[in-house]
N, C-alpha and C positions, 0 to 999 in steps of 0.2 A: 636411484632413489627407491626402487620399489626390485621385490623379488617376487618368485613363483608361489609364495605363502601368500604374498599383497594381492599379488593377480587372482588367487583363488578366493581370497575376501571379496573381492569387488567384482568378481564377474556372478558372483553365489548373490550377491544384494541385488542385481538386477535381477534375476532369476526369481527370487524372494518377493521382491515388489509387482512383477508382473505376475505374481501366481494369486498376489492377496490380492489385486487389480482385479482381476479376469474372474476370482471366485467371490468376491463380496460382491461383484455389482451384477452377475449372472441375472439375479432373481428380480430388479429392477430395471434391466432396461429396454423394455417393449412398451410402457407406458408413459405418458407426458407426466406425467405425477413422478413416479417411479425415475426416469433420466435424469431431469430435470431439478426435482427438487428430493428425490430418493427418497421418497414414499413418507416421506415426515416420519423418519422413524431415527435418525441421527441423535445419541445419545450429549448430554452434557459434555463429555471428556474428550470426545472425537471433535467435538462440534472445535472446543479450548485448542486443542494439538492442533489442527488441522487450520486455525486460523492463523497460527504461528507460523507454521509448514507454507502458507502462502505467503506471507511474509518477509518471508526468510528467503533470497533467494543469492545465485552467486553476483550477485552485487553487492552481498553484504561479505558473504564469504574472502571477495574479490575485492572490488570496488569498496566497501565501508572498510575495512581493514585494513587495506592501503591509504586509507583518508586519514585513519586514527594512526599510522604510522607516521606519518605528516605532521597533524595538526593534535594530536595526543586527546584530553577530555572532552573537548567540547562535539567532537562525533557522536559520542553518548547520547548525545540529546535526539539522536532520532531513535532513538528505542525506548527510554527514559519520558520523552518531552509527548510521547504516544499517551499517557493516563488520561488527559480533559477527555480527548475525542476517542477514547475507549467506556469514557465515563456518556458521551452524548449518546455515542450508541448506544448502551446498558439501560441508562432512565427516559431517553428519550422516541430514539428511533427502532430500535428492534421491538418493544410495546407497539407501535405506532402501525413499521409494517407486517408484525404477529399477526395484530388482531382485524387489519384489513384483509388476509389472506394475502400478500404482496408475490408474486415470484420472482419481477425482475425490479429493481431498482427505477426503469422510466415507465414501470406500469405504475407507480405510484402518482409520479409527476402526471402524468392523465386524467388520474382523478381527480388533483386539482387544479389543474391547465389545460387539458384537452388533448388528444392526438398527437398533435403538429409539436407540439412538447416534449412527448416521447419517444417521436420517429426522432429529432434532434438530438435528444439528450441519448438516445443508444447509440448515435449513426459516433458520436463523440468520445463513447466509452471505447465503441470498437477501435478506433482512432487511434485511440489511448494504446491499446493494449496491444494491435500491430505495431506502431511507430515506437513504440518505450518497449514496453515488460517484454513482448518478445524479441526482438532486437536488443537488447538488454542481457536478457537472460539467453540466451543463446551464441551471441559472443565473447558473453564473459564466462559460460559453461565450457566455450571450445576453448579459452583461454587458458583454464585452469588444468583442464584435461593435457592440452601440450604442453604444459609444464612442469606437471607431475608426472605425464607418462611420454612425450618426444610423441603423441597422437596428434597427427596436422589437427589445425583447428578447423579445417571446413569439414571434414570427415565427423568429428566430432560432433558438430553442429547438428548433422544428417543424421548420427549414430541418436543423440540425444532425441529430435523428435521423433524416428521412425519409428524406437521403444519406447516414449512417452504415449504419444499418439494411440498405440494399439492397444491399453487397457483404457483410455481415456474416454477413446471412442467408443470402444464397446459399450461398457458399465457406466458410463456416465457420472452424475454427480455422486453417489454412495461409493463406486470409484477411487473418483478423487479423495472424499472425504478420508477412508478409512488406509486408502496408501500414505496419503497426506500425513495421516497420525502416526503410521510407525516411522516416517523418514524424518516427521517431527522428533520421536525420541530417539531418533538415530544424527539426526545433525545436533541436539541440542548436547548429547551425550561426546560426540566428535569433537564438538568445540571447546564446550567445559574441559576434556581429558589433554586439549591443547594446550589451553590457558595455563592446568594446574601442573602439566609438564615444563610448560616455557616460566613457569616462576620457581618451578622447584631448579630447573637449570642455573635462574640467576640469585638462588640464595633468599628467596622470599623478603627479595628488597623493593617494598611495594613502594618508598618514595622515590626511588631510577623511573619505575614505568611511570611514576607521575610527571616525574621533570620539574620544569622551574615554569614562571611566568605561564601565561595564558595556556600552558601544555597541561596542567593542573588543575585547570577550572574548568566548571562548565558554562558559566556565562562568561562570556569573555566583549571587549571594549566594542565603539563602533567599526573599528578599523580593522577589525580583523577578520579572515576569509570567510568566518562564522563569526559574522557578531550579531549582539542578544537582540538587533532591531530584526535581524530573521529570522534569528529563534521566535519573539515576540509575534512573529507575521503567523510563522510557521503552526506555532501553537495552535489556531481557533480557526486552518482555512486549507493548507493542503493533509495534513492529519486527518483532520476531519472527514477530509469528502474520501481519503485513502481507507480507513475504518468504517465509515459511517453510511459514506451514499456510494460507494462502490461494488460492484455487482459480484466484483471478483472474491469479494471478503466476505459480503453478506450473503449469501448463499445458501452456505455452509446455516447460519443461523435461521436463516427462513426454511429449510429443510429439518427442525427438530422436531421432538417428540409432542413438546409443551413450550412453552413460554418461557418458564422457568427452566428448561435445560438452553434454550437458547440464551437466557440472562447467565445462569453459570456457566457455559460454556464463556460467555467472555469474559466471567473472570478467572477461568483457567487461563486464558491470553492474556489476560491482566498479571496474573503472578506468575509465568514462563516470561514475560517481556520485564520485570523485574532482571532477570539471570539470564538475558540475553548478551547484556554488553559484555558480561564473560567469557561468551564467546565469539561477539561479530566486533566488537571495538578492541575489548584488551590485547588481543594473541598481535596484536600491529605495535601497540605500543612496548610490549614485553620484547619484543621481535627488533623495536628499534636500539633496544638496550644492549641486546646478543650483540647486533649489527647495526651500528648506524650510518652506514656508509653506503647504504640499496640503495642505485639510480632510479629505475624505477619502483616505485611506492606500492603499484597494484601485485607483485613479487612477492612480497611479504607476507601470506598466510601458505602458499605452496612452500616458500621455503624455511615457515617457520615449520612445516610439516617435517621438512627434509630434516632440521634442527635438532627436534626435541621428540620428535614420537620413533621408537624403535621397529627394525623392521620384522616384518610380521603384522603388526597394527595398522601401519600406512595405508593397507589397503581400506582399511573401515573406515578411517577417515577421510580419505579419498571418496570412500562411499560416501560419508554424511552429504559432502559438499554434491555431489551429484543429485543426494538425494532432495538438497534442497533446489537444486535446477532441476529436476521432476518434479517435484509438488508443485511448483510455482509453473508450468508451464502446464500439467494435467489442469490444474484449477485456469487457467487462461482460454485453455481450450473448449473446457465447458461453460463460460462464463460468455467466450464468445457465441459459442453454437447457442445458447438459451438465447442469448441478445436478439440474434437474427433469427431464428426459430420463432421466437412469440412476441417479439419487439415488430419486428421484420414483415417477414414473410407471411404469418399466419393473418396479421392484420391488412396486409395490401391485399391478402388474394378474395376473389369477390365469393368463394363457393367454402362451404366447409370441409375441410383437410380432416381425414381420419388419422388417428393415433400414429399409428404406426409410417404412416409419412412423414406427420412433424419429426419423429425420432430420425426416419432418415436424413428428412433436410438438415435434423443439428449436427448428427455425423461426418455429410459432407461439407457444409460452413465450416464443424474444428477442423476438420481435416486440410481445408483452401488457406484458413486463418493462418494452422501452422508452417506450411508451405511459404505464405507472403513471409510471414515473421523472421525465417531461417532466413533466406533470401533476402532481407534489406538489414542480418543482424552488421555485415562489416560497416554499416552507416555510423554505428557509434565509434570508432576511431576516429574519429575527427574530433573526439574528446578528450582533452590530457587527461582526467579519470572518469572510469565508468560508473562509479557512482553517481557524480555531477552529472554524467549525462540526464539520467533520469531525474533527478531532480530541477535541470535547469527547463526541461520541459514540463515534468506534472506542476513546479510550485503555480505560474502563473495563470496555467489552464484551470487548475483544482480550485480557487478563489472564489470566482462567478459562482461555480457549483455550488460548495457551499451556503451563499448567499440566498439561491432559489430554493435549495432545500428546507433552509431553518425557514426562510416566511410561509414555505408551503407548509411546514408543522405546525408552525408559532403565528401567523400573522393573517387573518381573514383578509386584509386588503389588499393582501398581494393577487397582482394581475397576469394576465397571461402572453401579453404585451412586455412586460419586467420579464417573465423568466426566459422567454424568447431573446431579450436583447441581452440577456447575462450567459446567455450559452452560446448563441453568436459572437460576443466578448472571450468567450473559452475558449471555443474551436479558433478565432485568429487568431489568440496566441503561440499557436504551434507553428503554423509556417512563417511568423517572427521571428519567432524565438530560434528555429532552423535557420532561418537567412541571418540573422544577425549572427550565430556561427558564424556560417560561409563567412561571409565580409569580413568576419574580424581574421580570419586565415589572407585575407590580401590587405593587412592592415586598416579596414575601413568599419567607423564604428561612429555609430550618429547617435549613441545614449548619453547622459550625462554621467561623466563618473559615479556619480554617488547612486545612480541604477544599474549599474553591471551587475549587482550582484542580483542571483534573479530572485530571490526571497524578497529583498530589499524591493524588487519592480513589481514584485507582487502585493504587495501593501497598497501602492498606485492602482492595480487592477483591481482588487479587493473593494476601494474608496470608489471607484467607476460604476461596478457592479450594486453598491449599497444604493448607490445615486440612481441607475436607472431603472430599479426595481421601485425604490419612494417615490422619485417623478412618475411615474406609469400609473402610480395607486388611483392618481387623481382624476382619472380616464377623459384627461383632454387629445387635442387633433395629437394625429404623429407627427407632424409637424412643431406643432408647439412644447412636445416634449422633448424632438433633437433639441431643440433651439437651449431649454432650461440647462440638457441634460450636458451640452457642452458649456455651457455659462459656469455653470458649477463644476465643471473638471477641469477646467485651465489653471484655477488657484491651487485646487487638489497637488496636480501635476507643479505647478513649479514649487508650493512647498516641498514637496519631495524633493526634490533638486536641491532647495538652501537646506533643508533639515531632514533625514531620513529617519532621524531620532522620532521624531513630531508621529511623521505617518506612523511609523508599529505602536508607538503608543497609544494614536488615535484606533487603528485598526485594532488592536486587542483592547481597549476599553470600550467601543463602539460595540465588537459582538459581545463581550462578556455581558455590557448591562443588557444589550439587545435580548442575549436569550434568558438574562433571571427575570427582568420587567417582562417580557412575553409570555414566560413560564409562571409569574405571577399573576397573569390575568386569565390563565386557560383553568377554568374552575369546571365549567360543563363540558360535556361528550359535544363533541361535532364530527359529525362525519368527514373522514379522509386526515383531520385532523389530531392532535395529541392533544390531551387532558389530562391534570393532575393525576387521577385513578390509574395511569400508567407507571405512577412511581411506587407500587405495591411490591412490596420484596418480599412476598410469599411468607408473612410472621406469623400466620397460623399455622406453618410446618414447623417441628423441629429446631432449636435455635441455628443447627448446625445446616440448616438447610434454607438460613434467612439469608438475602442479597445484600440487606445492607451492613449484615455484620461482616462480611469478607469484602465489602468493598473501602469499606472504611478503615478495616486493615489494611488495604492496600495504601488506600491515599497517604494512609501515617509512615506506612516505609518510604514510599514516595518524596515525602515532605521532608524526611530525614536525609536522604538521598542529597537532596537539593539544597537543603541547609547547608551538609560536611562538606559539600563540594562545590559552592559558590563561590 
């Protein structure tokens, strides 16, 4: 598949990334400012690239490209179906934790919950991002690697972090940010140059890659592997908390210059995640048209590579795809090392910590993080695809979160009792959601049909978390609130069961009015909280430099998007 011209492409891209690694972050990383949040000096453009770049990883390369080989349009919708909760972040939450000075995502929750809130909601992020993104991203990095190049996948695994790792560690977040962007326009360029080769091969016959029935749509019925009751879940609860209250995304934006480069950098993520499905959905479906006889599904972007890109090239695209399993795993490492660095550590220990120790505690945290994460990667084979994996554990987790964050913006009477029992809700869905694997691997499965699918089960968790967050408001015994708080989820739960339709409707009408009624009554400043005067799109600059005139563009491509292809 590949020659001595490929191999000299792809060994020159790592070379190239660890040079702009190791000389952009030189100059910040001896300081907690500086590692950490990279001196707030992260420009609009870097801020846009580099959120895509973490985004982007070989699950989509991999794992979403084998799903839309499959299952054709309606994969689209996790790049596409990303606009609400790119829009909550933009007017809501990056305003919100701009202008508190925020660094980590559970130091917010602190201020309006206390402590015992934040040690939780980190100890869960971390969770997150050992058990999924890196396990995730590391075997389906090794995956892609031996298929393009005959590199065993463990070797791979080990090649992958111990060169990610050493600009990561060094240089810290300015680091990640600024490798992040050129691998952004190097996967985003990789993919595009796939697509528009796998269509020139089959005649620029755009209605083959559409297909027929539900391959064609993107909302597709209740009964199908994606149907629009999880898209409808998906929309306002794991989107959200994945763009909006995740440490690993928002980083990047609480590291800028101004306010306003962190608002435009997300709509530079806003219009690259337009022209994404170009290249993480189509090149499967174009791929199915060449061939449609690949047993396995996750095959399909390595050997649409083999297909249509000439050799000499292969090596750059080979690059892209790597380079999106390095952004995504540099951004995980620093995302971790912050977590436990000032989440962690800085807060348990009883004496003040000088600078330059936190910086080393965060060095050896990514460094232990990246370590567990290679090591427990062959755990996701026990998934017919790698995409699912990750999805069938963040949808359910990501829900609750969601739900603490919007009343912690939007809602003064949320308690700290509520968000405690909505992150406890979060964190047992993961060793569920694990064991209910296993068992289904020895036939044994205690769900009802109509919640297998975990989007769909996540509507139910979603309904659980709204519940114990409103019962808690009313600050009766703990007692008296289990007691309500199961009264009220038994009906929950077996609706779900007769109607799954009922739940996503309920859940997506439930937060949409939840956050315009809330966002309609936030008229004064309150501290830790979001007020109207956060939706100021900078109209005393330049028209070309107002937020809501690009965002507005956005949403009408958007709308059109969703219109042609309902």
């Amino acid at each position: 598949m590949f020659n001595g011209i490929d191999l000299t492409f792809f060994l020159g891209y790592f070379v190239l990334v660890v040079a702009i690694g190791f000389l952009s972050g030189r100059k910040q990383r001896k300081t907690v400012s500086g590692y950490f949040r990279g001196g707030n000096r992260l420009p609009f453009y870097a801020i846009g690239f580099s959120i895509v770049a973490a985004g982007i990883s070989s699950e989509q390369f991999v794992g979403e490209v084998g799903y839309a080989y499959k299952l054709g349009m309606p994969v689209a919708n996790w790049e596409w179906s990303v606009f609400p909760a790119l829009s909550l972040l933009l007017w809501i939450f990056i305003p919100l934790y701009y202008r508190n000075r925020i660094t980590t995502m559970p130091e917010y929750l602190e201020r309006r919950f206390g402590g015992e809130v934040r040690t939780l909601y980190a100890i869960l992020l971390i969770l997150s991002y050992v058990l999924v993104n890196f396990a995730v991203v590391f075997y389906t990095g090794g995956y892609a690697l031996e298929v393009m190049w005959g590199f065993p996948k463990l070797y791979a695994v080990w090649a992958l972090a111990l060169i990610t790792g050493l600009y990561t560690i060094y240089g810290g977040l300015t680091a990640v940010a600024w490798t992040g962007s050129f691998q952004c326009i190097l996967l985003m360029g990789g993919g595009l140059y796939v697509f528009f080769s796998g269509m020139n091969l089959i005649g620029w016959d755009f209605q083959a890659i559409l297909g027929e029935g539900t391959r064609a749509h993107l909302i597709t019925p209740a009964d199908h592997e994606v149907p629009w009751t999880a898209l409808a879940i998906m929309l306002l609860t794991v989107h959200v908390w994945y763009y909006a209250n995740n440490q690993y995304i928002n980083q990047r934006c609480l590291a800028a210059r101004s306010e306003w480069h962190a608002k435009m950098g997300i709509l530079v993520a806003m219009g690259l995640q337009i022209l994404l499905p170009l290249a993480t959905t189509f090149p499967g479906m174009v791929y199915r048209v060449i061939n449609p006889d690949l047993i396995q599904s996750d095959a399909s972007y390595p050997m649409m590579v083999s297909a249509v890109v000439p050799t000499g090239l292969r090596g750059l695209v080979a690059a892209a795809i790597v380079g999106a399993i390095m952004s995504t795993i540099s951004g995980l490492v620093n995302s971790t090392s912050t977590l436990v660095t000032l989440d962690l550590y800085q807060r348990w220990s009883k004496k003040r910590i000088l600078e330059d120790k936190l910086v080393r505690v965060g060095r050896w945290s990514g460094g232990i993080a990246l370590l567990i994460g290679a090591c427990i990667a062959p755990l996701v084979m026990k998934w017919e695809n790698l995409f699912r994996y990750a999805q069938d554990i963040w949808v359910p987790m990501a829900s609750p979160v969601v739900v603490v964050f919007l009343c912690a913006a939007l809602w003064p009477r949320a308690t700290q009792r509520g968000a405690l029992a909505c992150l406890w809700l979060s964190i047992l869905t993961i060793p569920f959601i694990i064991g209910k694997t296993i068992l289904a691997d020895y036939e044994i499965r205690f769900l009802p049909e109509n919640l297998e699918n975990p989007l769909v089960f996540a509507g139910v968790v979603t309904m659980m978390a709204v519940i114990f967050m409103a019962v808690s408001s009313k600050h009766r015994s703990l007692t008296a609130d289990l007691g309500l708080s199961v009264l009220l989820v038994i009906p929950i739960a077996l609706l779900a069961v007769w109607s799954p339709e009922i739940i996503a409707v309920l859940v997506l009408c439930l937060l949409a009015f939840s956050i315009l009624w809330l966002c309609s009554k936030r008229l004064d400043p309150v501290e830790s909280m979001w007020d109207r005067s956060m939706l100021s799109g900078m109209s005393g600059a330049a028209w070309i430099a107002n937020i809501w005139i690009w965002w507005t563009l956005a949403a009408l491509i958007m709308a059109a998007i969703y219109i042609y292809f309902w």
